[in-house]
N, C-alpha and C positions, 0 to 999 in steps of 0.2 A: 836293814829292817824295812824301811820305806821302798827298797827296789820291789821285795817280798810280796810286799801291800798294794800295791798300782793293780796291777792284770785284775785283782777281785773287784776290786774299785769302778773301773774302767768297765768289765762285764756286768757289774749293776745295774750301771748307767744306762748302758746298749738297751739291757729288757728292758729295764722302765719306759725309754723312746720305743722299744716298739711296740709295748702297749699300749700307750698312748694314739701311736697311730692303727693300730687295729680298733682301740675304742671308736673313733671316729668313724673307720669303714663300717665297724658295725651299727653306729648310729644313724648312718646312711640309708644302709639297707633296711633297717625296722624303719626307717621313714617310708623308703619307697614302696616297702611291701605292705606297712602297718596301715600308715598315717591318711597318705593320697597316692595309692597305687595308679588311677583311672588319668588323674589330672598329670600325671607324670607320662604316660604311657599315650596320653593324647597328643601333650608339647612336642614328644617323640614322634608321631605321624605326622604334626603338623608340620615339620620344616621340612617334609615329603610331600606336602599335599601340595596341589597347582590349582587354583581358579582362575577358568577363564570366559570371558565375555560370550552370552549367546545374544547378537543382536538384534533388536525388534524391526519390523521392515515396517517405516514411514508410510501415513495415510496419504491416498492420492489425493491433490484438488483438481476439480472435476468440474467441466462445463457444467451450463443448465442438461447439455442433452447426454451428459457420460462422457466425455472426451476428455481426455489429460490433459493441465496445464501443467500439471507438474506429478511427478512418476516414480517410483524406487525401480532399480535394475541390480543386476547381480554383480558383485563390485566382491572384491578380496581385502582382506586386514595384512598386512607383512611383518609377520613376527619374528623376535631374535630370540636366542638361548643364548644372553652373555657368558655362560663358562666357555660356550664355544665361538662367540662372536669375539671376544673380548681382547685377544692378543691382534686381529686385523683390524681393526676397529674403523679407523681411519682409514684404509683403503674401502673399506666394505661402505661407508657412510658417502667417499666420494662417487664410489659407484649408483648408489641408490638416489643421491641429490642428485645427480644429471637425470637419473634415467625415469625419479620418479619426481622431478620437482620438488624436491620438498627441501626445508632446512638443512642444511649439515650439520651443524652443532646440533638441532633438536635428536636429528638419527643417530649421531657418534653417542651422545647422552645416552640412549635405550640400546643399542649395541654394545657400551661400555657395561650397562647394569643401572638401575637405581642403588641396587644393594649389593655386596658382595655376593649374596647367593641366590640372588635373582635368577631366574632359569626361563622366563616370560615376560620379554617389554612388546611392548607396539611401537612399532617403528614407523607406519606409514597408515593411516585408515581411508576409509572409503575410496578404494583403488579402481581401475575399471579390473576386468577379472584378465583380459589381455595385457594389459601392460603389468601388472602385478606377477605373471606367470611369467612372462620373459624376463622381467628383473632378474627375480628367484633361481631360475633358469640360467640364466648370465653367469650369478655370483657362483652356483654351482661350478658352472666350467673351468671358472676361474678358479676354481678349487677351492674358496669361503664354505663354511657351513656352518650350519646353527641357524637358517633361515626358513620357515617355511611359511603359508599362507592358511586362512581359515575365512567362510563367508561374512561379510560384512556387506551387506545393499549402501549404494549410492546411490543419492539425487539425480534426477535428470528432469530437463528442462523440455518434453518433444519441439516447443515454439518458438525455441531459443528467446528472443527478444519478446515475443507474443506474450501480451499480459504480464511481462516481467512486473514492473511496476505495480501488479498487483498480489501474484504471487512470493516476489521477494525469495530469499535463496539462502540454502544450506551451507554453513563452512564446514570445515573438519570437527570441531567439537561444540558447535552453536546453530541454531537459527539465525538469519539475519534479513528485520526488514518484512513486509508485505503480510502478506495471511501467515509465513511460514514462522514467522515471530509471534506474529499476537494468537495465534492458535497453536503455539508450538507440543504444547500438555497434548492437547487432541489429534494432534499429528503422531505424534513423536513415539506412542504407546510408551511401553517399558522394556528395556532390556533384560533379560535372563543370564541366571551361568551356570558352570560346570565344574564341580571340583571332583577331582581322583587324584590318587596316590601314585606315584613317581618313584622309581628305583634311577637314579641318576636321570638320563634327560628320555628314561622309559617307561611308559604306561603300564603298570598292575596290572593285568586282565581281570580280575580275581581282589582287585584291593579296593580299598574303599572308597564309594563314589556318591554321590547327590550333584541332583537337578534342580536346577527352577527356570522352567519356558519361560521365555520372550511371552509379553503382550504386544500384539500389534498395533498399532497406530489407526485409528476412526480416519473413515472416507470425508472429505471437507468439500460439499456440491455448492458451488455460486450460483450465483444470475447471470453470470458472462455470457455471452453465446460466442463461441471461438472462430466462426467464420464473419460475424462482424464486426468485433476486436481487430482481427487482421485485417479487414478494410479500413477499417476507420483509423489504424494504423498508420496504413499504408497512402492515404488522402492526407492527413494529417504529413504526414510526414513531410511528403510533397510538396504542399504549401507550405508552410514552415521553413523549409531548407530553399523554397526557390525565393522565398522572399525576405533570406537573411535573418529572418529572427534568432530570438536567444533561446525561445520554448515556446512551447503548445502544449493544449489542453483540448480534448474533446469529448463528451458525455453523451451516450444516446441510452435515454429509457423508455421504459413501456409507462407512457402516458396514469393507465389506469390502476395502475400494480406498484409503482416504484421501484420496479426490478430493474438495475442497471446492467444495458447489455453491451456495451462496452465504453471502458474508461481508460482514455489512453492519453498517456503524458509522451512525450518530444521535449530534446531528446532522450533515448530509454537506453539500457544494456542488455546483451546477452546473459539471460540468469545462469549459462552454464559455464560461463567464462566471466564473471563479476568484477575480478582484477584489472580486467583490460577498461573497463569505465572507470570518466570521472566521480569523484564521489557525489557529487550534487545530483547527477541522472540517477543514482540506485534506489531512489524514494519515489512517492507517488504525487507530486507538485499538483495534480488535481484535485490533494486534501492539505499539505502541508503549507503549499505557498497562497500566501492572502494579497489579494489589492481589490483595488477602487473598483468599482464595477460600470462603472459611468450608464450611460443610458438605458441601460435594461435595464435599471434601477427603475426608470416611469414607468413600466410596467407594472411596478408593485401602489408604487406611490400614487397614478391616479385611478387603480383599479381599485385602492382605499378609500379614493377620496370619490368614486362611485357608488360605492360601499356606503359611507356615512351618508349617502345624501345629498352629498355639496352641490355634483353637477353631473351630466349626464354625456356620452361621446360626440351631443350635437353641442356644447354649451359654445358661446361665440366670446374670442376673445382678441382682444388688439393687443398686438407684442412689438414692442419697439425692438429698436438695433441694438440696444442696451439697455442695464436697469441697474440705477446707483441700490446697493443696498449696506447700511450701517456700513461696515468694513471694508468692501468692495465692489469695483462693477461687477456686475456678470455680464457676459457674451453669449451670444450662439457662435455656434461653427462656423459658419459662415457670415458673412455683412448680408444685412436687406435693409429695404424703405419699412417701415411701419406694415404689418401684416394683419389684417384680419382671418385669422385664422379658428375654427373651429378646436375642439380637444382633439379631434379626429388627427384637425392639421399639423398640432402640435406634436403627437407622436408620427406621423407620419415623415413631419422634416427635421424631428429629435429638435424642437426646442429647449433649452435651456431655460429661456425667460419665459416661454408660455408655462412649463410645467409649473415654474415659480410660480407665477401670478395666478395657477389655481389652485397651487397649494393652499397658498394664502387662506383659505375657507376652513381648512384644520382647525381642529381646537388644541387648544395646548396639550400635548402630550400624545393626541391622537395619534398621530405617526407613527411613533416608534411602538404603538402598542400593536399595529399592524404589523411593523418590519419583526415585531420577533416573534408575531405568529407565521411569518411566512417563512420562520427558520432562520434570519437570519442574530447574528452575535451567539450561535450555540452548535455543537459539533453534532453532525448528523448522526449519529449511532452507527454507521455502517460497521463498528469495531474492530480498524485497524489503527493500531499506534499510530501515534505523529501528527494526527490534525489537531489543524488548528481551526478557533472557533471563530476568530473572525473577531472584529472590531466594532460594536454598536453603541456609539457614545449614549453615556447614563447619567442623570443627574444633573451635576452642576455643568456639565460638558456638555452639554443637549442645551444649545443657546437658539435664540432666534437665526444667529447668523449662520452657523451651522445646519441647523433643520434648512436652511434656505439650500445647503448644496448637498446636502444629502436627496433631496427632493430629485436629482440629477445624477445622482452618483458619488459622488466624493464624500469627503470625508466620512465613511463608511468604509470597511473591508469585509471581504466573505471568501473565501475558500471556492473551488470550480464547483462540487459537488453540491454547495448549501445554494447557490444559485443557480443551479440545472432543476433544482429542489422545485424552489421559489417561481421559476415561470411554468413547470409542472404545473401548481397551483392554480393556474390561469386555465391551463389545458384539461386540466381536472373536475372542470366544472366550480371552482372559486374552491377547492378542499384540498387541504396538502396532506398528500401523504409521506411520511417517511421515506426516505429513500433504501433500499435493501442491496447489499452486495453477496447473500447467504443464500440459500434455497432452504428449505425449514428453518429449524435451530440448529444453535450453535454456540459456546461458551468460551470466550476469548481466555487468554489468561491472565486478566485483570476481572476476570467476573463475571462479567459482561456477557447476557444472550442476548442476542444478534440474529436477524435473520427476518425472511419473508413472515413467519408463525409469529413476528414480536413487531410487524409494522402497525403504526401507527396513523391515524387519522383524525383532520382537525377541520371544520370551516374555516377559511378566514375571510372569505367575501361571499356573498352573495352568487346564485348562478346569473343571474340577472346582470351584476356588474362583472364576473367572468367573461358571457357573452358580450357584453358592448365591447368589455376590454379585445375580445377576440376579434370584432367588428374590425377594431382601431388598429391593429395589428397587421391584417393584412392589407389595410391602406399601406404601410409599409414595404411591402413586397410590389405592389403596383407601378410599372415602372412611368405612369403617368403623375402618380403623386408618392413615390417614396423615396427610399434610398439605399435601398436592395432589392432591385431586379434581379442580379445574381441570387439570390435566395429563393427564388421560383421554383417549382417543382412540376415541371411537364405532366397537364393533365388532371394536376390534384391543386385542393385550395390550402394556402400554406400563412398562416399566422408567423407570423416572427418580431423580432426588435434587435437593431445594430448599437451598439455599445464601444466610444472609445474613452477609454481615461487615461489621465498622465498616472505615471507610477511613480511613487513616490521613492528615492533613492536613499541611501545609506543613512544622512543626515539629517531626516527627518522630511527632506522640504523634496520637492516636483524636480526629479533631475533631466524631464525633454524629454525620455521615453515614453512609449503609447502602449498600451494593452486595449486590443482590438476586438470584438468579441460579434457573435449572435447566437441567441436563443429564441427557438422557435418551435412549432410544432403542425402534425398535418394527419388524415387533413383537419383540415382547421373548425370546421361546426362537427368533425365527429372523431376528435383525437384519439392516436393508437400511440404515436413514437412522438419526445421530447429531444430535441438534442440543444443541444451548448456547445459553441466553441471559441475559444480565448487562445488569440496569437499578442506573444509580448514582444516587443519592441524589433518591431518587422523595418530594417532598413528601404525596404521598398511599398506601394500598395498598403498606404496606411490607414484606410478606410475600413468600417468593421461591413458595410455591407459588400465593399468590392473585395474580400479580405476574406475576413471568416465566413461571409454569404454563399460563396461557392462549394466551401468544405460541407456547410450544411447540408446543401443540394444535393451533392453527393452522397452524403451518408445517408439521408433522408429519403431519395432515389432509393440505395440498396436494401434500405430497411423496409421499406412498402411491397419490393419487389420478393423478398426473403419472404415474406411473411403472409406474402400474398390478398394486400389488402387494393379493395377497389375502389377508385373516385367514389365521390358519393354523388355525384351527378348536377349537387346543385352548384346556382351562379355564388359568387365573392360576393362580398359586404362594396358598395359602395359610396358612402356615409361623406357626405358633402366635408369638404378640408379646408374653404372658405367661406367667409360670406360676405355680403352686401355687396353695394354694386360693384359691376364688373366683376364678380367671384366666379371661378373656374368651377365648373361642372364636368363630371366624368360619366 
């Protein structure tokens, strides 16, 4: 009886499962057709659809007169189709690391897939479009495929080394450094892309497709002028390397403007080859790196203290061989007997102790309300990352004993650029302007516009005490009463001031280096060009007027000549630098 009974039993069973599983298909289908036909029908195109990158092509930066310092050119992306890269992987990635530099691991990664059904990695970007073609080409022959290429612009540098340090430079997936960082938003535009639909690793003619164009990248115009950059380079560089140092620093501007037209640091890299420098070169040390500024410092100091009143470029003053003050002696540069020396004389043979002893006439605090109109302890706006503002003791830190060697240089710090600023000021009629590295405007990417349209202007002395200070300066260049002869300039009358300080080392304290310097300007009763130059710890010619004196001339020379400016005909200042009996007349 129970044999009988089983088969009906047994067949029951069977319908009942397979209605069961018909219920479900049909509950499927009234989903897919009823519920979310669209959303379902979309999922279905998408793991067809491909996006891929439309690149935006990088704004140029551009001399004052249109010239390139820095350029987009036509460069290729090297794409993989991992279904098809993905069993050579390894061969294919050690082909493309030799041939295109770049990572192996990162190429095997993107020739293996991110995803399983990944059908579009980047294996290589910003390629030149030559070398990217024979890769391609290569792995071809070699019988690889699933490679091919699509435009992507690359950086180029026309100047290689030229103005690197201001332009700064592109990696693979970043800005890095100079304008091309702090303006990168305004460089960079926006990328575009392309999605269509894909039948395995084949384009739809006919299937479904959207766009969105690239924005291009905004044109970035300086103040540079690109053939006195590469002089000023190229002088710089010279001196500098024949005379052992560790860097340079050299600034030349337009006197009346604050247009910096060129700013060049030593040593520098080639912005198209960045890897091959040390890392310390690939910055701009003419805004980052701060020191002492030594005797250009009097410059400011008794062009203040002409300013308030205290004394005038004739005032007459006896300067001993030293001078005990609370904490320390002070020196000059050199030993003498007791000097009567005028202010004249005093900047002329860079006193130490004479500068002191007219400081003396300050009122408390006076000083330093002068040093931070003339720019110094604050970052010039030029607005590129990385400067630093410099050091102007505040407060309780602002003692007699220190105002006593700030008065000279020391303990103060300033940046190349806020001290090219600063004797500007001098040459500018006693009014500092801003200094500018932009031509119009311009909006960093911290905010910040920037530019000739947002320069600023300030009194900070008197024209009055401008000229005398101008008077006093080129007693300096005199080679009867100064200490830069070598800072002359054939034919034209040339204001300056030589500047050496120790630099202060790791641990706080004077570790015996010298940072050399002068700043100066010409001609000098009707200034056009500012320049600065700061050599640091020169093993040989440690002298800032037999040192940096000649860098100036030179650059100062090709800047008059560029520019085409002519003597202005009249005789130098020559403002007695002694006095009483037996005092030297010139």
């Amino acid at each position: 009886m129970r044999g009988r009974g089983a088969p009906h039993v047994r067949l029951r069973i069977g319908f009942v499962a397979i209605a069961i599983v018909l219920s479900f298909f049909a509950a499927r289908l009234i989903q897919l057709q009823g519920f979310d036909p669209h959303a379902y029908a979309a999922a279905a195109r998408a793991a067809d659809l491909q996006t891929v990158l439309l690149p935006a092509t990088r704004g140029d930066i551009l001399d004052r007169n249109g010239e390139p310092l820095a350029d987009s050119v036509d460069g290729l992306m090297v794409i993989a189709d991992p279904e098809q890269t993905r069993a050579q992987a390894k061969q294919i990635a050690k082909l493309l690391s030799n041939k295109l530099d770049i990572d192996y691991f990162t190429a095997l990664k993107a020739l293996k897939g991110s995803k399983s059904t990944s059908r579009y990695e980047y294996v290589a970007r910003r390629v030149p479009a030559t070398l990217a073609t024979e890769a391609v080409q290569q792995a071809t022959e070699l019988g690889f495929k699933g490679l091919t290429t699509e435009r992507d612009p690359i950086r180029e540098y026309p100047g290689g080394d030229l103005a690197a340090n201001i332009t700064g430079f592109v990696g693979t997936d970043e800005s890095l450094g100079g304008l091309e960082r702090s303006f990168d938003e305004t460089l960079a535009g926006e990328d575009g892309s392309a999605t269509y639909e894909m039948a395995g690793s084949t384009r739809i003619p006919l299937g479904e497709s959207s766009t969105v164009s690239p924005t291009n990248g905004a044109d970035l115009t300086t103040t540079i002028d690109r053939d006195v950059q590469w002089y000023v380079d190229k002088v710089l560089a010279e001196q500098a390397s024949s005379t052992g140092a560790d860097s340079a620093v050299a600034i030349a501007m337009d006197s009346k403007t604050g247009e910096i037209l060129a700013l060049s640091d030593w040593p520098t890299y080639d912005a198209n080859d960045p890897k091959a420098a040390k890392k310390e070169d690939l910055g701009a040390r003419s805004l980052s790196d701060v020191y002492e500024p030594g005797s250009v410092e009097k410059v400011l100091t008794l062009s203040a203290l002409i300013d308030a009143g205290k004394v005038t470029n004739r005032t007459k003053l006896t300067v001993p061989n030293s001078l005990s003050r609370q904490d320390r002696v002070i020196h000059d540069w050199f030993d003498h007997p007791t000097k009567k020396w005028t202010l004249a004389g005093v900047i002329a043979q860079s006193s130490n102790i004479g500068t002191v002893l007219a400081a003396d006439k300050f009122e408390q605090g006076q000083l330093r309300g002068y040093l931070e109109k003339f720019g110094l302890g604050q970052k010039t706006g030029l607005g590129l990352s990385g400067e630093s503002a410099g050091i102007l003791p505040s407060g309780s830190a602002w003692t007699d004993q220190v105002e006593d060697r700030v008065d000279f240089g020391q303990s103060v710090s300033v940046n190349a650029v806020q001290m090219a600023a600063a004797v500007n000021t001098i040459a500018n009629g006693g009014v500092r302007i801003s200094p500018s590295l932009i031509k119009g405007s311009a909006t960093n990417d911290s905010g910040q516009s920037v530019g000739t349209d947002h320069a600023t202007s300030e009194r900070v002395v008197s024209q009055e005490a401008a000229t005398q200070m101008m008077q006093m300066m080129e007693r300096v260049v005199d080679p009867a009463t100064g200490t830069a002869k070598l800072a002359q300039v054939a034919g034209y009358r040339v204001a300056g001031k030589t500047g050496t300080a120790q630099e202060v080392g790791k641990n706080g304290t004077y570790d015996g280096t010298l940072a050399v310097s002068f700043g100066g300007f010409a001609p000098a009763d009707d200034p056009r060009f500012t320049v600065y130059v700061v050599i640091k710890n020169p093993k040989s010619n440690k002298g800032g007027g037999t040192n940096a004196g000649p860098v100036f001339s030179k650059i100062m020379t090709f800047l008059l000549r560029r520019y085409g400016v002519a003597p202005t005909g009249t005789k130098a200042s020559h403002l007695p630098v002694e006095w009483g009996k037996g005092a030297l007349t010139y």
